[in-house]
C-alpha positions as CSV (number, residue, x, y, z in Angstrom):
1,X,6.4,7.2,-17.2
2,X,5.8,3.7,-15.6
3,X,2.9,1.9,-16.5
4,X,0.4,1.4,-13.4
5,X,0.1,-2.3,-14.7
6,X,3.5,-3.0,-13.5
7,X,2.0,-3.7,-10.3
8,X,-0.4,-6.4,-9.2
9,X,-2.3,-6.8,-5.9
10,X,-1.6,-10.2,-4.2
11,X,-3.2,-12.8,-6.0
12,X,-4.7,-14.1,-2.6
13,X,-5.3,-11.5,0.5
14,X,-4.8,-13.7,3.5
15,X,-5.9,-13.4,7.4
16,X,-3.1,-13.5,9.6
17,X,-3.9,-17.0,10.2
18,X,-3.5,-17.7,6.9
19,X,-7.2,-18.3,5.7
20,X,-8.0,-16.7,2.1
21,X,-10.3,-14.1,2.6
22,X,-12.9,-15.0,0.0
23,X,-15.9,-12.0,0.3
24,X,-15.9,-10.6,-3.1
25,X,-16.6,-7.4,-1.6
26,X,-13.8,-7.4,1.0
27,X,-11.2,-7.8,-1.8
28,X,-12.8,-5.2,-4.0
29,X,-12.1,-2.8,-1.2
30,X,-8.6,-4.1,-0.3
31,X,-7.2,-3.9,-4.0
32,X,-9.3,-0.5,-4.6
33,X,-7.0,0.5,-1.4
34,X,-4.0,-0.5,-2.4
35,X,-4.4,1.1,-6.6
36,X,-5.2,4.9,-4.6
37,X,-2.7,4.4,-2.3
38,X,-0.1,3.5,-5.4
39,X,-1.2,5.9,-7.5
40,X,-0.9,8.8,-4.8
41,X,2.5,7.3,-4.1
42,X,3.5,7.4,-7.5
43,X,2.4,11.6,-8.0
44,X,4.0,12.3,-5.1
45,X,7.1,10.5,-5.9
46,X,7.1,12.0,-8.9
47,X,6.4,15.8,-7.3
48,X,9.7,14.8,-5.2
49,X,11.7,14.3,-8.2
50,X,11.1,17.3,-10.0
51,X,11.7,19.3,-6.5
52,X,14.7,17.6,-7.0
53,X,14.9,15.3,-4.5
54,X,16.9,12.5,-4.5
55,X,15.3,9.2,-5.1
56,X,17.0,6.9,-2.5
57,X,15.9,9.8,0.1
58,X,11.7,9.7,-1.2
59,X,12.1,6.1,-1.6
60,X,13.2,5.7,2.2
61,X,10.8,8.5,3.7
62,X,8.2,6.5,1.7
63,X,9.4,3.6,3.9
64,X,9.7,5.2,7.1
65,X,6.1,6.5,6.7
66,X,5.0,2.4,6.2
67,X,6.9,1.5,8.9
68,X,5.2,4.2,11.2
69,X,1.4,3.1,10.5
70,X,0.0,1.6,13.6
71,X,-2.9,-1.1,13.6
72,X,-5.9,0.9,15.9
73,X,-7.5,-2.6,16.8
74,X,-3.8,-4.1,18.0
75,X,-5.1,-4.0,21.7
76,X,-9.0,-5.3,20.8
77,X,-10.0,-9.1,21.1
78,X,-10.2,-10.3,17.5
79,X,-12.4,-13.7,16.8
C-alpha cells in the first residue's frame, strides 16, 4: 500500500488574488481538510478495486465528482 507521505499539501495556500494566506490556524484547517479528504479517497479507491472495478473508471468518477463541487458563496460579495 502507498505511503500517505507521498503526498504533500501546497507549500503555500493562496487567495484567488494571489496573496499567501498566512493565519496559522486557517492553514491548519485547510491541510487537516485535504489529509481526511485523501485518506477517505484512498479507502474508497481501494474498496473500488477489490469490487473489482477498474481503476481508470474510479479514477475518473473521482474526477467527475471534483468537477461537480460548486462554491456556495459564488454569488456573495467577497472583500
Amino acid at each position: 500500500m502507498p505511503d500517505s507521505t507521498e503526498f504533500a499539501p501546497p507549500a503555500v495556500w493562496r487567495r484567488a488574488d494571489g496573496t499567501v494566506i498566512s493565519c496559522v490556524e486557517k492553514i491548519k484547517v485547510l491541510n487537516e481538510n485535504l489529509a481526511e479528504l485523501r485518506q477517505m479517497a484512498q479507502d474508497a479507491f481501494e474498496d473500488a478495486l477489490l469490487l473489482e472495478c477498474p481503476e481508470t473508471l474510479i479514477r475518473a468518477e473521482f474526477h467527475r465528482l471534483v468537477d461537480s463541487l460548486r462554491d456556495p458563496w459564488s454569488d456573495v460579495p467577497r472583500d
